[in-house]
C-alpha positions as CSV (number, residue, x, y, z in Angstrom):
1,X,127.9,20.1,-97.9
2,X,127.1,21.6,-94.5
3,X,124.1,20.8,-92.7
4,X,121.3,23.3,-91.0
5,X,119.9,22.5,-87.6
6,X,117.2,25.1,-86.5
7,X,115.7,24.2,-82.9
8,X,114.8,25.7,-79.6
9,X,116.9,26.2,-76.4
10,X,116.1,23.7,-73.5
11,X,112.5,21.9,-73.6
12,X,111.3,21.9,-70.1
13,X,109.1,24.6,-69.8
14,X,105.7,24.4,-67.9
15,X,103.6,27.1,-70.2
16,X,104.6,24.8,-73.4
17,X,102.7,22.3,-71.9
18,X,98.8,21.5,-73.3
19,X,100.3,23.7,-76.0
20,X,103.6,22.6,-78.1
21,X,103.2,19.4,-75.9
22,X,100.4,16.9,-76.1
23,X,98.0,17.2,-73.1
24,X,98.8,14.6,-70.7
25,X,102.1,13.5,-72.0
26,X,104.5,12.6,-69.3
27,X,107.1,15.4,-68.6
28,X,109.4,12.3,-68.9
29,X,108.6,12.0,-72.8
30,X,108.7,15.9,-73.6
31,X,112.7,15.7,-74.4
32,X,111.3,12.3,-76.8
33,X,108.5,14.5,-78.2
34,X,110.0,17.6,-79.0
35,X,113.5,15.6,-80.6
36,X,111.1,14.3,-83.8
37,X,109.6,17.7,-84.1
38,X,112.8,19.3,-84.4
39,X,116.5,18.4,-85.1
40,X,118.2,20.0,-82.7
41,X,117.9,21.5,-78.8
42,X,120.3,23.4,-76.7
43,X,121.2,22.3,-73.5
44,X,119.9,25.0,-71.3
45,X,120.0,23.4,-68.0
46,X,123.7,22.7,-67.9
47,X,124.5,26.5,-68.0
48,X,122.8,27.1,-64.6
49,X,124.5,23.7,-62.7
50,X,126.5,20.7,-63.5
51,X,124.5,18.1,-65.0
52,X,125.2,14.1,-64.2
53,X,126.3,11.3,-66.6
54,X,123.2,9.4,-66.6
55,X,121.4,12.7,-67.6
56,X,123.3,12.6,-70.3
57,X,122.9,9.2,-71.4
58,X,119.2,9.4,-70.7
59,X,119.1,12.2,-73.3
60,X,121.1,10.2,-75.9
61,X,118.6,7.6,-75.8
62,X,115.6,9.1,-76.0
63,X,116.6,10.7,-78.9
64,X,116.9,10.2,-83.1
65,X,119.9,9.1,-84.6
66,X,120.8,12.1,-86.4
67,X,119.8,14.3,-83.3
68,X,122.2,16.6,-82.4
69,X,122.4,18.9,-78.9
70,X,124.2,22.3,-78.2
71,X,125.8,22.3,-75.4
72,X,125.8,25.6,-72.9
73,X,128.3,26.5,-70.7
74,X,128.0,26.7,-67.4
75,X,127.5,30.1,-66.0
76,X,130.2,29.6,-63.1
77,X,133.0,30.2,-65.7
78,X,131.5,33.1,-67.3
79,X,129.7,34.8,-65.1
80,X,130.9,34.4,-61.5
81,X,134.9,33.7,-62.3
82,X,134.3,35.9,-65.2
83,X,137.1,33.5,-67.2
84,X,139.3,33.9,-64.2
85,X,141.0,30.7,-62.6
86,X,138.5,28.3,-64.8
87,X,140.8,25.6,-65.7
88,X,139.6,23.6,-62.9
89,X,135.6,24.6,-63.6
90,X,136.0,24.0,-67.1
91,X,137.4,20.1,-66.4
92,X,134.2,19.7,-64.3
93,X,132.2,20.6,-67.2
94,X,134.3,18.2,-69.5
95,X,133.9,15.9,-66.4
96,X,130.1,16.2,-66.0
97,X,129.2,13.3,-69.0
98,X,128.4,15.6,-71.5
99,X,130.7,13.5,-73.4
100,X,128.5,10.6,-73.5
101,X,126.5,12.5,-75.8
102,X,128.9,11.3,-78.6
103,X,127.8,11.5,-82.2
104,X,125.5,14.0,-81.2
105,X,127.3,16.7,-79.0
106,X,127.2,19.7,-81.5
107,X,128.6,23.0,-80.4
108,X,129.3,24.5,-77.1
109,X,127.8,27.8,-76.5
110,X,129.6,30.4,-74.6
111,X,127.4,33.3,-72.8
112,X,128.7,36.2,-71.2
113,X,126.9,38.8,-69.1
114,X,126.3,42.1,-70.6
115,X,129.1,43.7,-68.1
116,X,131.9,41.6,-69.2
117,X,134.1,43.5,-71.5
118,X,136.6,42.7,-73.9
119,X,140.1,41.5,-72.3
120,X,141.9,39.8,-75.3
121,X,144.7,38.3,-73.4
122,X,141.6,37.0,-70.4
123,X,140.0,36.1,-73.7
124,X,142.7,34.1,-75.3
125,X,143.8,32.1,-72.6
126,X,140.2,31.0,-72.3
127,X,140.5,29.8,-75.7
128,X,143.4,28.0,-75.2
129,X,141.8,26.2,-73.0
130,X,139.2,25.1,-74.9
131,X,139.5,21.4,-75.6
132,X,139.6,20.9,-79.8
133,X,138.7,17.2,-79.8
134,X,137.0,14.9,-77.3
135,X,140.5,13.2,-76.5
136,X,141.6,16.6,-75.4
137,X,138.3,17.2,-73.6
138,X,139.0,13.8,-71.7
139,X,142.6,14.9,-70.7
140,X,141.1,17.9,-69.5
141,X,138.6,15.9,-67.5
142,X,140.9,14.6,-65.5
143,X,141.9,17.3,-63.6
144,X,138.3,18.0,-62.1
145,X,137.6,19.0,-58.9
146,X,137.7,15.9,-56.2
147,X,134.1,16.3,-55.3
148,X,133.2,15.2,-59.1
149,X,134.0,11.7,-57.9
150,X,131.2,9.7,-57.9
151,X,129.3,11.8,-60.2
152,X,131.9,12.2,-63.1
153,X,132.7,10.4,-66.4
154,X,136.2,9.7,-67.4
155,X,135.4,7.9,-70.7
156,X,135.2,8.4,-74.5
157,X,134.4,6.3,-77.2
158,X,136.2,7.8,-79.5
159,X,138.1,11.0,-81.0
160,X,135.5,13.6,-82.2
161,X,136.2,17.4,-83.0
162,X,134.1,19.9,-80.5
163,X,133.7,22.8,-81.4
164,X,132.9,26.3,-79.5
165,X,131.0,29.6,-80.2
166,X,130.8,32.9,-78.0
167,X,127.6,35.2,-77.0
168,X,129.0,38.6,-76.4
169,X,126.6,41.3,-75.1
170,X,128.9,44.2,-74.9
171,X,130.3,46.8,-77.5
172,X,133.7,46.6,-76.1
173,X,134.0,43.8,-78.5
174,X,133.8,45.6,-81.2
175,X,137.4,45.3,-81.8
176,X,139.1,43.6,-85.4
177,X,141.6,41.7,-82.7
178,X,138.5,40.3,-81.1
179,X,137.4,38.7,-84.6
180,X,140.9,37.9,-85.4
181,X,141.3,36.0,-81.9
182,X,137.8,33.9,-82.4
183,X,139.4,32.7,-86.6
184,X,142.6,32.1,-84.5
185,X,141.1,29.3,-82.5
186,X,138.1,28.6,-84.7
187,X,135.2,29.7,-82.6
188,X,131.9,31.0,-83.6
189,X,130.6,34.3,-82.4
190,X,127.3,33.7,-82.3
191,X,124.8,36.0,-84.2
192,X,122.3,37.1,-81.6
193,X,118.7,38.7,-82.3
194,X,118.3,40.2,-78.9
195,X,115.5,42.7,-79.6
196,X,117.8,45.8,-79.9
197,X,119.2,45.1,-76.8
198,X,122.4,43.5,-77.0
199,X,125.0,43.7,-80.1
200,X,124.3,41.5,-82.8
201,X,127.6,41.4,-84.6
202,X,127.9,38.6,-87.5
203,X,131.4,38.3,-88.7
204,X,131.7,34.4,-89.8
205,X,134.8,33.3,-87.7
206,X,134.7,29.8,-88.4
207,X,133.3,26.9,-90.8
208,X,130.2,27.2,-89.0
209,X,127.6,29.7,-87.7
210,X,125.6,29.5,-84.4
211,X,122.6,31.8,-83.9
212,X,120.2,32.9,-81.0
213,X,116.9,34.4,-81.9
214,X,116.0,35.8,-78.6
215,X,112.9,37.7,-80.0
216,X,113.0,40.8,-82.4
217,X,110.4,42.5,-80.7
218,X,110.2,41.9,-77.3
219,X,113.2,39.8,-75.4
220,X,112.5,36.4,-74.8
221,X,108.6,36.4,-76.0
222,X,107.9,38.2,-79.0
223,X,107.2,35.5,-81.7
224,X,108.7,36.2,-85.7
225,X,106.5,37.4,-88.2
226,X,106.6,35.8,-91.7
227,X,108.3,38.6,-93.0
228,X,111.4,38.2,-90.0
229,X,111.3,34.4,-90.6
230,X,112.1,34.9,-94.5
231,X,114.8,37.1,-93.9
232,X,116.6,34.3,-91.1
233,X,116.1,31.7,-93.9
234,X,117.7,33.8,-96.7
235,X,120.7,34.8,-94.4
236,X,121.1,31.5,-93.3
237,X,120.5,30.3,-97.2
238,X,124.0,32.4,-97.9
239,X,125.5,31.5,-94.7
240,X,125.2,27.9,-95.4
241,X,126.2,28.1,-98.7
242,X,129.5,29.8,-97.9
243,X,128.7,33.5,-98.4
244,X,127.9,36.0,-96.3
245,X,124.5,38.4,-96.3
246,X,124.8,41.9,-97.1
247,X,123.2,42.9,-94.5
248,X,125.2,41.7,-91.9
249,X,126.8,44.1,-89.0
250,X,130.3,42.9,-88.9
251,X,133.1,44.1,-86.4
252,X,136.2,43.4,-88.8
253,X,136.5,44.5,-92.5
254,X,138.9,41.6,-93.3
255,X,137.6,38.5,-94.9
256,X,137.0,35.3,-93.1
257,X,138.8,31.7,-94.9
258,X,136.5,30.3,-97.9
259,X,134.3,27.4,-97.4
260,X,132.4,25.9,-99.8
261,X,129.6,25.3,-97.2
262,X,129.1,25.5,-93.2
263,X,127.1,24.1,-90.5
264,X,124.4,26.5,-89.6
265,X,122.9,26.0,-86.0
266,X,119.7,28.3,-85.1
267,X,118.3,28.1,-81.7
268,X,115.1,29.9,-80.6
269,X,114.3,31.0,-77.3
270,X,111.8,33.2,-77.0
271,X,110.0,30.8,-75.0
272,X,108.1,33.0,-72.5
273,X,104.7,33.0,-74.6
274,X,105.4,29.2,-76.1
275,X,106.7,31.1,-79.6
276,X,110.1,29.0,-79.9
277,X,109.2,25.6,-81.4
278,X,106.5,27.1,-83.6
279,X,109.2,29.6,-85.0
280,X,111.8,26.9,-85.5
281,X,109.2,25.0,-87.5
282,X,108.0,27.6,-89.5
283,X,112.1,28.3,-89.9
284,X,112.0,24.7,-90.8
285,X,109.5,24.8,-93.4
286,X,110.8,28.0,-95.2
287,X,113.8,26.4,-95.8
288,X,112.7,23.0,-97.1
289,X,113.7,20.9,-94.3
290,X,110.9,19.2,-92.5
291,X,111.0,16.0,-94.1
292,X,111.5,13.4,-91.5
293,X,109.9,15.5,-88.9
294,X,107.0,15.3,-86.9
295,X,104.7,17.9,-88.4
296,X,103.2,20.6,-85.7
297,X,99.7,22.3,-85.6
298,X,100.6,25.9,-85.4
């Protein structure tokens, strides 16, 4: 069976102190704090620069076991080479010790600004590049820029799958190859609740689902009413079990592979009025999954 993570993107914010965190807890025990509250976080900080090695490995240790981090991609490829001349960028990300996250590196998310449209053959040969396994994400490592040196890591423990999912924000991609590209290579387009404002496509386009819940009222701070929160929990109830809801907005009419079950990962961040880890938890809740967590006081 499949697992479901539901969790918030990034944890450092400063209004989520005195209010999801303790007052007076050390901002070097939020990442601690917020990882046995919920299951799963999504790197937010490595989309905006390279992070370091022992970043990485600081986060491993201060976190569960069965703790598991998204991964974002940094904004350099996507939004400033715009997928152009990225094999380089890309092995710096490879390069950066995300890696040493091991057991725990979930899915690498994807975002693209809402002017980049839909280039299949720019698209493809990004996924192409996309390292499958962590043995090809070490290979790919290799060729990082020079100035990594000293602040790189060129080591695995072992061969684990990666996998990848997209954040699209423009209609162009409403195209059947688009879909057809994304099952080719086994990426995820993400389902994003963006408030209206961006498309929020949900074809299934691999054997698991990643979603954004940006806010259904208001971008990145409107909280989820009980009512929203039940519907996210019975399409990612179907989701999970292999099916698909029937009220999903899908691009292609053509039927993804079977799977008994997926992975479903659910991220939060609407996190401008301290809503996101009080929604994942109430997410949590709805769908029977907060044993083993710390409870919250919502």
């Amino acid at each position: 069976m499949g697992n479901i993570y539901i969790g918030i993107s990034g944890w450092r914010y400063p209004p989520w102190r005195g209010v999801f965190y303790p007052r007076g807890l050390k901002q070097a025990h939020e990442l601690e704090y917020a990882s046995r509250a919920l299951p799963t976080i999504e790197i937010n900080g490595s989309f905006y620069a390279l992070q370091r090695p022992h970043s990485y490995a600081a986060w491993y240790a201060a976190t569960p076991a069965d703790f598991i981090f998204s991964h974002k991609g940094n904004r350099f490829i996507t939004h400033i080479q715009r997928l152009r001349n990225v094999e380089v960028p890309l092995a710096n990300v490879f390069a950066s010790g995300v890696l040493k996250l091991r057991e725990k590196l979930g899915p690498f998310l994807w975002q693209f600004p809402p002017s980049f449209r839909y280039d299949a053959e720019l698209v493809e040969h990004f996924f192409r590049l996309l390292p499958q396994d962590s043995e090809q994400a070490l290979l790919l490592a290799r060729h990082c820029d020079p100035r990594m040196l000293g602040r790189s890591e060129l080591a695995i423990d072992g061969k684990r799958t990666l996998r990848h999912a997209m954040e699209i924000r423009h209609d162009s991609f409403a195209d059947p190859s688009f879909v057809a590209l994304l099952r080719k290579y086994h990426v995820a387009l993400v389902v994003a609740d963006t408030a209206g404002k961006w498309p929020d496509y949900a074809d299934v386009t691999a054997d698991f689902m990643y979603l954004r819940l940006h806010g259904d009222k208001e971008l990145y701070a409107s909280g989820y009413t009980d009512a929203a929160l039940a519907r996210w929990a019975d399409r990612i109830a179907l989701w999970h079990a292999g099916a698909q809801p029937a009220d999903a907005r899908r691009i292609s009419d053509s039927e993804p592979a079977r799977h008994a079950s997926r992975d479903v990962f659910c991220y939060f961040d609407n996190d401008i009025k301290v809503k996101a880890p009080f929604d994942a938890w109430r997410l949590i809740e709805k769908l029977g999954l907060a044993n083993g967590l710390a409870p919250l006081v919502i």
